[in-house]
C-alpha positions, 0 to 999 in steps of 0.5 A: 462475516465472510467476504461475499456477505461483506460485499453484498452489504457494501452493494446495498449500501451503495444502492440505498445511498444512490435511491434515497441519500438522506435515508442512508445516511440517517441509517447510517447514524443509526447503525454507528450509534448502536456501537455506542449505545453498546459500550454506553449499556456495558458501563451502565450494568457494571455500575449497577452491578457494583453498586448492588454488591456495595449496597448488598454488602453493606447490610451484611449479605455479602456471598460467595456468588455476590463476589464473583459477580463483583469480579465480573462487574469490575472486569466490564467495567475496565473494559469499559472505560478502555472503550471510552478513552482510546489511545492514539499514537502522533502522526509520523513526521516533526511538526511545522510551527508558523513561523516554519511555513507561514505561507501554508498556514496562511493558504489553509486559513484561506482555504478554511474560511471558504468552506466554513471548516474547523481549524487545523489544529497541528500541521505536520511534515514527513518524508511520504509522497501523500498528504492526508487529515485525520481527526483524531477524538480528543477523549476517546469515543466522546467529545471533540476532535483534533485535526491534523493535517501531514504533507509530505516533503516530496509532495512540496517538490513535485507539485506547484503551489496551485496543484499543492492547494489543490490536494490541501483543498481536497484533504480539508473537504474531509471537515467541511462544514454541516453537510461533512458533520456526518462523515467526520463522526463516521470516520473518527468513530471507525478509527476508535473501533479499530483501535479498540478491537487491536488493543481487546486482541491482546487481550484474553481476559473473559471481558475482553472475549465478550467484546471481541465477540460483539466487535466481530459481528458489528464492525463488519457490518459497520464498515459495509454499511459505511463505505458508500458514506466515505466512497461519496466522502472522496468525491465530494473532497474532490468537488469542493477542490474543483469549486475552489481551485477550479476543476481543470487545476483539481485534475491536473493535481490528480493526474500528475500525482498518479504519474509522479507517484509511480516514477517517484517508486519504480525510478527514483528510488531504484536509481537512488538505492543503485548508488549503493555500487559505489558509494559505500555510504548511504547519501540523502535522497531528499537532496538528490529528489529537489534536483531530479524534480525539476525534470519531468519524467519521459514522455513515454514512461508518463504515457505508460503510467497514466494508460495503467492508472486510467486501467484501474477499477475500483474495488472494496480495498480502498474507500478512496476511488480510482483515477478514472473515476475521479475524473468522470466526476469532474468531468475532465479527460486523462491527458498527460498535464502540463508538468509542474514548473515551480515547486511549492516547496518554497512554501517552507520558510527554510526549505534546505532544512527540512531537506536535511533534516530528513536525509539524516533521518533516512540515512540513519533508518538506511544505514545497516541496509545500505552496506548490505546492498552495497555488498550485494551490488558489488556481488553482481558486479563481480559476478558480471565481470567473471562471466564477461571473461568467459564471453563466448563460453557461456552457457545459454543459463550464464548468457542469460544471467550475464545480461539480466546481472548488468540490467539490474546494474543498469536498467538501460544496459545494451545487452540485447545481443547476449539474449540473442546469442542465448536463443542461436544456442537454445532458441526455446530458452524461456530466460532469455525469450524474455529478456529479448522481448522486454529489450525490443522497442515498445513502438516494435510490436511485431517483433515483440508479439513474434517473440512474446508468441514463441514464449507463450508456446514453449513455456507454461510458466510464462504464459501469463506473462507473455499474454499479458505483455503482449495485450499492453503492446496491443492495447497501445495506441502509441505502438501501431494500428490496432489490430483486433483479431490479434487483440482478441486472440491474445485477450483469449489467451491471457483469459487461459492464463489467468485462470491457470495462474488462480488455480494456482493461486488457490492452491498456494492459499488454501493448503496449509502453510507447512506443508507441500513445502521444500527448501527454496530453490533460490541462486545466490544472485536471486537470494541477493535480489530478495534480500535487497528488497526486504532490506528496503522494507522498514517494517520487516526484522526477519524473514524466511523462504520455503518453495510451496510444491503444486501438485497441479502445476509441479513445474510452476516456482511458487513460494511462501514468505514469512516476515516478522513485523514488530510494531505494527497493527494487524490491519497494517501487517495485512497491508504490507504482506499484500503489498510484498506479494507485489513487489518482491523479487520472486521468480515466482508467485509468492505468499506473504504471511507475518508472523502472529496468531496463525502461523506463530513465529514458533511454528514459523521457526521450527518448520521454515528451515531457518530464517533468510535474511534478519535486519542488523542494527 
């Protein structure tokens, strides 16, 4: 199914969801039930089939083709029965007993008995900003379930207990009673049939290519026909969180979550890996994190991240619905909330336990990586002294690498003069245009659109940047009256770009991996960058970099990253790569690939001019 026909489903199902919900969901039963019945009809013709052979044989009429349908029939058979009884692997993190946290077992109980739900039956803790519930069937495709619920240790210091129960209160609306019955069924059985059609994609036995045949037209449509089911899902979670802790608590939770989320990525963790300058061994994040969270972020930075939260659209990625939506649900504004004052963290008998618990795990996992970033960081930092010698002698290209080296020190770093400087030598320098206009005060609009405007004229390939930035400093309130013919002729501009940058985007994607391909064109302090981020990613062991040469926008830094991901899933590895393309230190759009069926990690070797960067132990 291609993604126009997987989107065109998800519609339908959201429209007969809204005309009629009883109807959708009996069709949706229907339609999860035929998965079954298809494994049920499998194992009933391999027994019958061996039992006709065993029958057959007994009274002496045993044949060549009697034999293979035997073969056939057992080869169902097994696949069959894997159907039946899906393995699962444990929740990361290390399992809370009572007498670890009894005050949250105890508010879970509480929060139990008000909506009817069944127990939870393990409780787990981990080092993630999230918590989640997942029912888990407990013999394969039939019988009951086990619920297990995962907190994450720097949710407990970033919320209070009430904004806490509230998540908890959400997480546990997933098993609610009668009316949930439905959903959990939905959910535990969508996670059966992706585990079964992982583990039939190793498989190339002629059963297992049957299955995958029917596994491809049916759990497309199982998933289009079920989003509405869990979309709805997610708001009813959230309404029985309102009911019980009441909704201005519910959004609160929400929105200092997504506020929190985003300083926990974009500032925490890079000022945590910048101590890596001068601390030669790795020290444990958790213990930094208890003392940070009790200050809350910059007004500023809280004010930004909401406005990009509150941006967000919902799409077909994610059954989860975005910040925006949620809250109209509730029926409550986005407003910065008050921030919370008294982690819930207290909630764990021995919280300073748990605290280090997890900093030795992370700076075991972290420590390879740690002393490769600290020699990396101690590179920029030689670097930067080096150029600071030279001073006045320096080219633009070295004024500009002087100043965004010391930002990557010190995102605060003064270093406005040297892009300055940069632009009296070379005043179409698009680096240091750049850099200036990211430099000058957020509330300084006209000077940023005065710099953002010289970009955008002298540079195609920032032309996407320099529009978009340019109608985030429009699109503020905060940075000056609003001004709709500037807005306007920037949002036309952008509109340009974007479409510029999917041409672009489309050729990257579209051409074969190989070819259009040269050896990337990274400095040695880019390099460095790159390699600091995939030391960063857990999942990754090796990597390689090739340019992808565009014919339509041959000026344009365009690449394509190949990772080797051991361990985990297909669906999971699609995740990560997309999330790479993101976040990863390019100077330029990038393709994230894994290495797997298409391209192999021996096609991956042989063209790729050998591998950047490889994880040591």
């Amino acid at each position: 199914m291609d993604r126009a026909d997987f989107v065109h489903l998800v519609r339908l199902s959201e429209h007969a969801s809204a005309d009629d919900s009883a109807r959708y969901r009996r069709g949706v039963a229907a339609f999860a039930a035929l998965g079954y019945l298809w494994v049920l009809a499998c194992l009933a013709l391999s027994v019958g089939i061996i039992a006709w052979v065993a029958l057959a044989a007994g009274r002496g009429r045993f044949s060549f083709t009697r034999g293979w349908l035997l073969l056939f029939a057992l080869g169902l058979l097994w696949a069959t029965l894997r159907a039946l009884w899906v393995r699962f692997d444990e929740p990361e993190g290390r399992e809370l007993s009572r007498a670890d946290a009894p005050a949250l077992f105890e508010a879970l109980e509480r929060i139990r008995k008000k909506i009817k739900g069944p127990p939870v039956h393990r409780v787990y803790l981990d080092d993630e900003f999230n918590a989640s519930i997942r029912q888990v069937p407990r013999f394969g495709l039939f019988g009951g379930a086990v619920n297990s619920l995962s907190i994450g240790l720097p949710l407990l210091m970033m919320l209070d207990r009430r904004r806490l129960l509230s998540v908890l209160a959400h997480e546990y609306g997933h098993l609610r009673g009668n009316h949930g019955k439905l959903s959990a069924w939905i959910y535990r059985t969508r996670l059966s049939w992706l585990k079964l059609d992982a583990s039939l994609q190793r498989d190339e036995g002629v059963m297992a290519l049957v299955s995958q045949a029917f596994f491809r037209w049916y759990f497309p449509r199982f998933a289009a026909r079920t989003f509405a089911l869990a979309r709805q899902d997610e708001y009813e979670a959230d309404r029985i969180s309102g009911r019980l802790l009441g909704t201005p608590v519910a959004a609160a939770a929400l929105t200092e979550i997504a506020i929190k989320a985003r300083w926990y990525a974009d500032e925490f963790w890079a000022s945590h890996w910048a101590r890596a300058e001068r601390e030669p061994q790795p020290p444990g994040p958790f213990e930094a994190l208890s003392q940070r969270a009790a200050t809350p972020p910059d007004a500023e930075f809280a004010r930004q991240a909401l406005r990009e939260a509150m941006r967000r659209v919902s799409d077909l990625e994610d059954t989860h619905p975005v910040l925006r939506d949620r809250l109209e649900a509730l029926g409550q504004k986005a407003v910065v909330p008050p921030w919370s004052v008294e982690p819930a963290l207290g909630m764990l008998a021995d919280s300073a336990k748990w605290i280090a618990h997890f900093d030795n795990q992370w700076r075991r996992a972290h420590a390879g990586d740690w002393k490769q970033h600290h020699a990396h960081r101690s590179r920029i930092r030689e670097r930067v002294e080096l150029l600071a010698v030279r001073g006045e002698r320096n080219t633009p290209d070295e004024l500009v690498e002087w100043a965004d080296a010391e930002r990557r020190l010190d995102p605060a770093a003064p270093v406005r003069a040297r892009y300055e400087r940069a632009l009296q030598i070379a005043p179409e320098h698009s680096g240091a245009l750049r850099g200036l206009a990211q430099m000058l005060p957020l509330r300084d609009r006209a000077a940023r659109l005065a710099v953002l405007e010289r970009l955008y004229g002298s540079s195609a390939a920032s032309r996407w940047w320099a529009a978009k930035s340019a109608v985030a400093a429009l699109e503020d309130p905060d940075a000056g009256a609003h001004d709709e013919d500037a807005l306007k002729l920037w949002r036309g501009r952008l509109k340009e770009a974007e479409e510029a940058e999917a041409r672009a985007w489309e050729e990257i994607t579209e051409t074969p991996f190989f070819s259009q391909i040269a050896r990337h064109d990274l400095g040695d302090h880019e390099l460095g960058e790159l390699r600091a981020d995939l030391a960063r990613c857990l999942p990754i062991s090796r990597a390689w970099l090739v340019r992808k040469i565009l014919r339509e926008f041959p000026w344009r830094r365009a690449y394509v990253v190949f990772v080797e991901l051991p361990g985990l899933d297909d669906d999971d590895r699609w995740q990560l790569c997309r999330q790479l393309e993101h976040t990863l230190s390019l100077p330029g759009a990038a393709l994230v690939l894994w290495a797997g069926h298409s391209p192999t990690l021996e096609e991956i070797e042989r063209q790729a001019f050998g591998a950047i960067w490889t994880r040591t132990a």
